[in-house]
C-alpha positions in Angstrom: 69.1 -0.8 10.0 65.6 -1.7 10.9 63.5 -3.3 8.1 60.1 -1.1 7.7 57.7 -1.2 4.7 55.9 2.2 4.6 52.3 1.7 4.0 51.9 -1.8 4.5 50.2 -1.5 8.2 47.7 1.0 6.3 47.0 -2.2 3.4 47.1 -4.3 6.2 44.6 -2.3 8.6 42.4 -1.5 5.1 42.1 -5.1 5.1 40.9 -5.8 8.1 38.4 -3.5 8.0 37.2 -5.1 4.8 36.9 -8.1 6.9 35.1 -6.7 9.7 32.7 -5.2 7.3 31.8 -8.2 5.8 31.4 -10.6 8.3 28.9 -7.6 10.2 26.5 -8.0 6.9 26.8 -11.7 6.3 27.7 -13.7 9.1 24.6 -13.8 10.9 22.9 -14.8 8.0 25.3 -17.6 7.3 24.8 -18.2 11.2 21.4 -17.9 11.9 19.6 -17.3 8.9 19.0 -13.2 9.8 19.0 -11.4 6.5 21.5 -10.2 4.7 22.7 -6.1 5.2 22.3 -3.9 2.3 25.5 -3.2 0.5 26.1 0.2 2.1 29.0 0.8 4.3 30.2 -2.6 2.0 30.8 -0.3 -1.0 33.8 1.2 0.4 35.2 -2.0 1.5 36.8 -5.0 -0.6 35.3 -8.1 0.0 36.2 -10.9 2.4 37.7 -13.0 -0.3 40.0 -10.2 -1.7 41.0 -8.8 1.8 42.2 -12.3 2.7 44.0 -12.3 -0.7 45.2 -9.3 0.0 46.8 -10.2 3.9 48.0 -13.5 2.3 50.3 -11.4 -0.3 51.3 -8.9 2.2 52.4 -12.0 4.8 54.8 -13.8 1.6 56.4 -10.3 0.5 57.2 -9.7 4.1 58.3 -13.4 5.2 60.0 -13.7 2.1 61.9 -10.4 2.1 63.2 -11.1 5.6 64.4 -14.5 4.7 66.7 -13.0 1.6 67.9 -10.9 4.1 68.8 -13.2 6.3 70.2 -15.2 4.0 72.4 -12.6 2.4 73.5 -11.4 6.1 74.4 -14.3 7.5 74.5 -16.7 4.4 71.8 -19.1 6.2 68.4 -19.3 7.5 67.7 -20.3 10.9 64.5 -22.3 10.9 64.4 -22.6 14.5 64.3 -18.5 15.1 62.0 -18.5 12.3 59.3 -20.8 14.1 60.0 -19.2 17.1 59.0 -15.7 16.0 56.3 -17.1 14.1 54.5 -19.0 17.5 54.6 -16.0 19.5 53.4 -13.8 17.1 50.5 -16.0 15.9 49.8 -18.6 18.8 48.8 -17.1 21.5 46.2 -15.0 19.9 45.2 -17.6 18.2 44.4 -19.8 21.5 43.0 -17.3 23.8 40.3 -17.0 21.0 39.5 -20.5 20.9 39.6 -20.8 24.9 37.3 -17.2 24.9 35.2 -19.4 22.9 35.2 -22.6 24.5 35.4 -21.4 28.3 34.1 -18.0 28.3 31.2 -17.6 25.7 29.2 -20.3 27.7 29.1 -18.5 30.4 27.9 -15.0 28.5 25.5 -16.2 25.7 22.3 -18.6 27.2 22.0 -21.8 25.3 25.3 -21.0 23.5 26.1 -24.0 21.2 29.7 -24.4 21.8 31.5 -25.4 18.7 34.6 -27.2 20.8 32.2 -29.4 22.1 32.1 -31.2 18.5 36.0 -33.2 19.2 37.0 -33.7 15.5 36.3 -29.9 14.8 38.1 -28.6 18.1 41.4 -31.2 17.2 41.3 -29.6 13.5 41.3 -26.1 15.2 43.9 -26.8 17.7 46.0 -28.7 14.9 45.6 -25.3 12.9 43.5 -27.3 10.3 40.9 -24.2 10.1 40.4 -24.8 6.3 39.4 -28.4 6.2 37.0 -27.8 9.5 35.6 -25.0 7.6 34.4 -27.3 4.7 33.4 -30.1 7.1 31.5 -28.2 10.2 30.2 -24.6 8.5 29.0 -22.5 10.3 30.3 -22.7 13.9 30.2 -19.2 15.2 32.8 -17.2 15.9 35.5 -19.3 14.7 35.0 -19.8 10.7 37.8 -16.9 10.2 40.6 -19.6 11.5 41.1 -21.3 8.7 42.9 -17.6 7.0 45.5 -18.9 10.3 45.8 -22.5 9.2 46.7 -21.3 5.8 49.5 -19.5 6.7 50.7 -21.6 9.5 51.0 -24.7 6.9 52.7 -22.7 4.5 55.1 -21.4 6.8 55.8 -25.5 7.3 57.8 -25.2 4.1 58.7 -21.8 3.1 61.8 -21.7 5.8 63.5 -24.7 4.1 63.1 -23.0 1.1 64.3 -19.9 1.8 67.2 -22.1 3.2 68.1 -24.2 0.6 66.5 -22.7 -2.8 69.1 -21.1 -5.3 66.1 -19.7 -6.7 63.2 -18.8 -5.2 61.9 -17.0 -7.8 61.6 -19.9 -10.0 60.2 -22.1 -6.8 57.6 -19.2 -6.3 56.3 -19.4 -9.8 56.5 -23.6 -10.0 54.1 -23.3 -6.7 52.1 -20.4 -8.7 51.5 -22.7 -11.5 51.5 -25.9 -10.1 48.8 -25.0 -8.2 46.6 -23.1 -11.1 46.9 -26.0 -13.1 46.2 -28.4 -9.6 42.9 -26.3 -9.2 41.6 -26.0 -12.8 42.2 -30.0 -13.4 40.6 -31.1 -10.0 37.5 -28.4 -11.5 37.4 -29.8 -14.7 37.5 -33.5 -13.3 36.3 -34.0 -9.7 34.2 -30.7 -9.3 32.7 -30.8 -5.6 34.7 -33.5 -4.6 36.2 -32.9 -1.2 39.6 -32.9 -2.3 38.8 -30.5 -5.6 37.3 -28.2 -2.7 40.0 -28.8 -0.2 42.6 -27.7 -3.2 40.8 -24.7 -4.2 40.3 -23.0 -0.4 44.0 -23.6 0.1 45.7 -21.2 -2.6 49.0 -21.6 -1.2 49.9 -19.3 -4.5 48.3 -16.1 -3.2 50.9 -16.3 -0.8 53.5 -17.6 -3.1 52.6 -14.3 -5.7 53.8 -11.7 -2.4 56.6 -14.0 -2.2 57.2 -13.4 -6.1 56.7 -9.2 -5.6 59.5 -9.6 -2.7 62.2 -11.5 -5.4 61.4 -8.9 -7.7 62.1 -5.8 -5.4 64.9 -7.3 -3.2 66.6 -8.6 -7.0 65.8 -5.3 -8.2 64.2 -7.1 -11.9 64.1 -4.8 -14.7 59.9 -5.4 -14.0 60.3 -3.2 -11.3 60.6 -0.2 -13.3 57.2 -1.4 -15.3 55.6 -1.9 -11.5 56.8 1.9 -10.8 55.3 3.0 -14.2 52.8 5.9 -13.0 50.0 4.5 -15.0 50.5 1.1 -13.6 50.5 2.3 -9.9 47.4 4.4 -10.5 45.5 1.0 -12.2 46.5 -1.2 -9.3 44.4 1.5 -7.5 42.1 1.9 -9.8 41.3 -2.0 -9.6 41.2 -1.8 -5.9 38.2 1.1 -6.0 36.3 -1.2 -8.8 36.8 -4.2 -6.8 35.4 -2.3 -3.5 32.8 -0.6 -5.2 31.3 -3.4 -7.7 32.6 -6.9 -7.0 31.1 -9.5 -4.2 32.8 -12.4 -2.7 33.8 -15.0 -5.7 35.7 -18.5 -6.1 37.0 -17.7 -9.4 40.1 -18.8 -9.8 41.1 -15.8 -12.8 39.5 -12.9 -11.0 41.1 -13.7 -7.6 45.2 -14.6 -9.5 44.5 -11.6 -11.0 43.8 -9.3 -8.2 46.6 -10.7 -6.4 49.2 -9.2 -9.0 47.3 -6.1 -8.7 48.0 -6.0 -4.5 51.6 -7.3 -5.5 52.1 -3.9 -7.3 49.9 -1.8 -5.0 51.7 -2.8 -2.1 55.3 -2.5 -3.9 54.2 1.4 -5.2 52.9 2.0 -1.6 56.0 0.8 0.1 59.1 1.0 -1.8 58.0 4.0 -4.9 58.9 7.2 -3.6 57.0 9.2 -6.6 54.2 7.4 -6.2 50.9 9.2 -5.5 49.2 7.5 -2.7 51.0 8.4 0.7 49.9 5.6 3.2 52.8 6.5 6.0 50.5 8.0 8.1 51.3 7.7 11.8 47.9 6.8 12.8 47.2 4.1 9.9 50.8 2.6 11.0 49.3 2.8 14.7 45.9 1.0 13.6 47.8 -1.1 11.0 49.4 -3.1 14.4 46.0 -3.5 15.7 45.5 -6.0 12.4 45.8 -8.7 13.9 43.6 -8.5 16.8 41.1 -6.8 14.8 40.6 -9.8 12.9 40.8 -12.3 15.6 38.5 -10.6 17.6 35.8 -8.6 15.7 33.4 -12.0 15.3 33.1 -12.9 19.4 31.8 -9.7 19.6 29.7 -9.7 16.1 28.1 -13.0 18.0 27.7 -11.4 21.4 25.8 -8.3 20.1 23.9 -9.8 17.5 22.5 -12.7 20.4 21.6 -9.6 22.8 21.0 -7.0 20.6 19.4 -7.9 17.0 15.4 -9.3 18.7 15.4 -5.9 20.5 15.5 -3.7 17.8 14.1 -3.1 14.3 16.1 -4.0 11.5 16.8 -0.2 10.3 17.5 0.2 14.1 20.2 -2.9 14.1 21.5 -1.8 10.8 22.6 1.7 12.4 24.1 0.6 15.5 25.7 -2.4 14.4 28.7 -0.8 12.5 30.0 1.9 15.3 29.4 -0.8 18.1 31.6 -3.4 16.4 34.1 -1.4 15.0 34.5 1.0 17.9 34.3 -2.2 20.1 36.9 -4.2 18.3 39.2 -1.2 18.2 39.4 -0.7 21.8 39.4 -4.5 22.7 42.1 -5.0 19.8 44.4 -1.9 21.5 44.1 -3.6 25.2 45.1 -6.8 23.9 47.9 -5.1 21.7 49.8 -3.1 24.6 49.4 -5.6 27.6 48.7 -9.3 25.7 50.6 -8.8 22.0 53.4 -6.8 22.9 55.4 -8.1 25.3 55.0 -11.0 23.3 56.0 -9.3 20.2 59.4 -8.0 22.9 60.2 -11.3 23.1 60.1 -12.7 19.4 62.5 -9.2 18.3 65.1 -11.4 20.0 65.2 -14.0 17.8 65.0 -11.6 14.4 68.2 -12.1 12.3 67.1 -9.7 9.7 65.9 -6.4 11.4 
């Protein structure tokens, strides 16, 4: 039987969006000093720092789910079809944006200050070390929304040997959870803005460990689960995403953003796997946009860059503000689906052979 999450792809697509939203109001201030867009559209939206919260949960439920299965199937995990399936779902993506950038944007935007052109930042791309070139180089448009990848892609270094050998990964999940909690408050408390202290708190390897947690708890079927299911539980987890969407802006803090992702832990567990819960997110065309995730996020800030250069000194600002959100969403959709059915998917073919748990 096919492994299928109902609802996720609809989180996952919601959080892209998010994403999108925010980088269309703030990252060509952060780029070019253009001001800021009035917190409009951004209402219904997350922020950037919660959506990426949010996609790092969803990715260790769903990593960490298919490893217990795969381990209960075939009493093993195979770390070689696990890096395998992880490269061509993430790689070649993730190249063809830095080569779109590096070969391509040159030729489109006059003037265009490549970012590869600095070495050290274009080795700590290519060597998926996104988060440290982000504190070093910042801002080096379009490619600031890498270092989400490297995150991932250096805790996916570990997490297969885990899954492999760990009696319990519950117990490693919440030793990483508070190792790194107590890692981030004592490097505030002692070094604040030293490079390291900084280094340690952009990392937070335990927002992915927290989906991980979720996964144990559903696939081990705790007795917390029926306290997740609770109806008034559910309908707080949404609760705190509508407050979070409608009043809170990007922030560092390290109990607001722990706290939210228990709150997507039980959001995307009601969503998914509570058939009495309320919010139905098994749409066909969420699922259908929810595969464009991906893409949407890779994507979405060439063309931010492209418009804004061509676009943003030919118009007023009330002008810019209402074309700018249909021409880079509708954009990034139809780019996304192109790169989806001919690019991802044969790709995406290819690493279903190599899936143990299915």
């Amino acid at each position: 039987m096919k492994i299928h999450f109902k609802g996720l792809n609809a989180l996952r697509f919601y959080a892209a969006v998010s994403v999108v939203i925010q980088h269309i109001m703030y990252s060509p201030h952060d780029w070019f000093g253009a001001p800021n867009l009035p917190e409009t559209v951004g209402h219904l939206f997350i922020s950037g720092t919660d959506a990426v919260h949010l996609f790092f949960v969803l990715s260790g439920f769903l990593i960490t789910y298919l490893l217990l299965v795969e381990r209960e199937r075939t009493g093993t995990v195979s770390i070689r079809k696990f890096y395998i399936r992880r490269i061509l779902r993430i790689w070649p993506l993730y190249f063809i944006i830095i080569l779109i950038v590096g070969l391509l944007l040159p030729l489109i935007i006059p003037d265009y200050k490549n970012p590869l052109s600095n070495t050290t930042l274009a080795l700590l791309l290519v060597l998926f070390q996104g988060n440290i070139a982000f504190i070093l180089f910042y801002p080096y448009p379009p490619l600031e929304h890498l270092w989400t990848i490297a995150i991932e892609e250096q805790f996916y270094l570990f997490i297969p040997h885990i899954g492999k050998r760990a009696s319990s990964l519950e117990r490693v999940f919440m030793s990483i959870i508070v190792f790194w909690w107590a890692l981030m408050a004592i490097t505030e408390w002692w070094m604040p803005d030293n490079f390291i202290t900084i280094v340690i708190h952009s990392v937070r390897y335990d927002t992915i460990a927290i989906g991980g947690l979720f996964a144990c708890i559903y696939y081990y079927k705790r007795p917390i689960l029926k306290w997740i299911y609770h109806p008034m539980i559910g309908t707080l987890s949404v609760v705190m995403l509508a407050i979070a969407a409608l009043f809170i802006e990007n922030t560092p803090d390290l109990l607001y953003t722990s706290f939210m992702c228990f709150v997507f832990g039980v959001l995307l567990l009601n969503v998914s796997t509570n058939e009495k819960f309320f919010l139905k997110l098994d749409h066909p065309w969420l699922e259908k946009y929810g595969n464009l995730s991906y893409s949407i996020y890779m994507y979405h800030p060439i063309l931010l860059l492209i418009f804004y250069t061509f676009v943003y000194h030919r118009l007023d600002i009330v002008s810019y503000q209402i074309a700018v959100y249909p021409v880079i969403i509708i954009s990034t959709f139809i780019l996304s689906w192109f790169s989806y059915r001919y690019f991802e998917t044969p790709l995406l073919k290819l690493k279903d052979r190599f899936k143990v748990a299915r």
